[in-house]
C-alpha positions in Angstrom: -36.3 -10.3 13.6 -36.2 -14.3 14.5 -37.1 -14.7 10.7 -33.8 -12.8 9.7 -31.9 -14.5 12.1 -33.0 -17.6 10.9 -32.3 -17.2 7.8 -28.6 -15.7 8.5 -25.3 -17.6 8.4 -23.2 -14.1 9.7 -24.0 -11.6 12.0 -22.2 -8.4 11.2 -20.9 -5.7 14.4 -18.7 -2.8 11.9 -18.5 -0.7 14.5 -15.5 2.5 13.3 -12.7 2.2 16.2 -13.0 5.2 18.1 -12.9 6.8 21.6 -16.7 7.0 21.3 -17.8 4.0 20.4 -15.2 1.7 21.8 -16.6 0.9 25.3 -19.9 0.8 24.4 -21.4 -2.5 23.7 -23.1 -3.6 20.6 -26.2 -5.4 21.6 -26.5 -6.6 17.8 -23.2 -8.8 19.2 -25.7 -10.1 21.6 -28.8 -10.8 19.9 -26.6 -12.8 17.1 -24.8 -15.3 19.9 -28.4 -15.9 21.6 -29.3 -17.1 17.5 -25.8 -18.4 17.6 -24.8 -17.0 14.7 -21.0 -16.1 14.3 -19.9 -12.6 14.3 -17.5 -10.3 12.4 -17.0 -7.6 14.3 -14.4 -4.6 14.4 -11.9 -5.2 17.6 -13.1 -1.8 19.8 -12.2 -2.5 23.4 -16.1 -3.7 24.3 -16.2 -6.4 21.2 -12.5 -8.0 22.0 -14.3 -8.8 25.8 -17.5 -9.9 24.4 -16.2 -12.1 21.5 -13.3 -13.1 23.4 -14.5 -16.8 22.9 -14.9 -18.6 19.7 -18.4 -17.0 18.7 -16.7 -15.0 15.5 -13.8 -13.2 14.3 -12.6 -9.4 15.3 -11.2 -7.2 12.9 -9.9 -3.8 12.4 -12.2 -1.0 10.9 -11.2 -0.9 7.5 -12.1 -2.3 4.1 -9.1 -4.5 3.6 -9.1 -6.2 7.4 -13.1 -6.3 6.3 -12.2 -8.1 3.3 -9.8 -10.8 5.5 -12.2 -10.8 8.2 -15.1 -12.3 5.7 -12.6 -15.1 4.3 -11.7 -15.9 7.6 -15.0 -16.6 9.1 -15.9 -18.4 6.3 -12.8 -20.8 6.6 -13.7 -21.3 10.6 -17.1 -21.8 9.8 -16.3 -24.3 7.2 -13.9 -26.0 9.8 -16.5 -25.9 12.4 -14.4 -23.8 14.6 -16.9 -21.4 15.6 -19.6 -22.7 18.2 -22.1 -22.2 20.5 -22.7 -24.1 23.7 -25.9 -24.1 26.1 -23.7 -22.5 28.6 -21.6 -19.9 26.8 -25.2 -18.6 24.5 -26.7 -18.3 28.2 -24.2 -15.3 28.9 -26.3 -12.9 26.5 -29.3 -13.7 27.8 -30.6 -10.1 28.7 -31.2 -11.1 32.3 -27.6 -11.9 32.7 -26.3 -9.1 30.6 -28.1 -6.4 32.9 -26.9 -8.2 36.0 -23.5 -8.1 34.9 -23.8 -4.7 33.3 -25.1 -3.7 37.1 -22.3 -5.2 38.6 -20.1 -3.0 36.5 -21.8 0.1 37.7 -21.9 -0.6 41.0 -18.2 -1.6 40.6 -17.6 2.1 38.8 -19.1 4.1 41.5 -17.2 2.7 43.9 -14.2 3.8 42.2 -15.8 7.1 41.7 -16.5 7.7 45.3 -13.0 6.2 46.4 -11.5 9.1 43.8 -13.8 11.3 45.0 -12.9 10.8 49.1 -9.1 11.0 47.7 -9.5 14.4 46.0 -11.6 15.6 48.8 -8.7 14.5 51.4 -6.3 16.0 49.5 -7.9 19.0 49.4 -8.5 19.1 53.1 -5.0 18.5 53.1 -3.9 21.6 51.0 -6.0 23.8 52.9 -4.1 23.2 56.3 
């Protein structure tokens, strides 16, 4: 894979905007800012947070936005608008994006058990 990445000027995330796909994270995203190549990627929910630096340009999932999205990183890459710094390509290093994807979880279950004591109080509460 290095050799491709090597060789590319564009990473490319199309991912269709839907209530599948839009959380989930597109680890292509992260293997093109650890080459730090720019990235055109379709704005779900999961890219908008990951690209939300200048690393590439979100658009929406059809063939016209495409189209603008393709001119558009050209033009920032031509104006050197899009870059990549030591410390901002260190945040997809897969060490730090399991830790953080772990700290999510954790984060998650808590709100899951908090909802769950809730229900289960309420419920106690109903019964009396």
């Amino acid at each position: 894979m290095k050799s491709y990445f090597d060789n590319a000027h564009v990473g490319i995330a199309y991912i269709p905007v839907t209530d599948f796909y839009d959380v989930q994270p597109a680890t292509k995203i992260y293997e093109y800012c650890l080459s730090s190549i720019p990235v055109l990627a379709t704005d779900t929910t999961e890219n908008i947070r990951v690209l939300k630096q200048n690393f590439g340009v979100l658009v929406a999932d059809n063939a016209l936005d495409f189209s603008y999205g393709i001119e558009k990183i050209i033009d920032k890459i031509n104006a050197r608008e899009l870059y990549f710094s030591e410390n901002q390509i260190e945040k997809f290093n897969w060490y730090f994006v399991v830790r953080d994807l772990e700290s999510y979880m954790i984060e998650l279950q808590l709100k899951l058990l908090v909802e769950f004591h809730l229900l289960r109080c309420l419920c106690v509460l109903l019964l009396f």
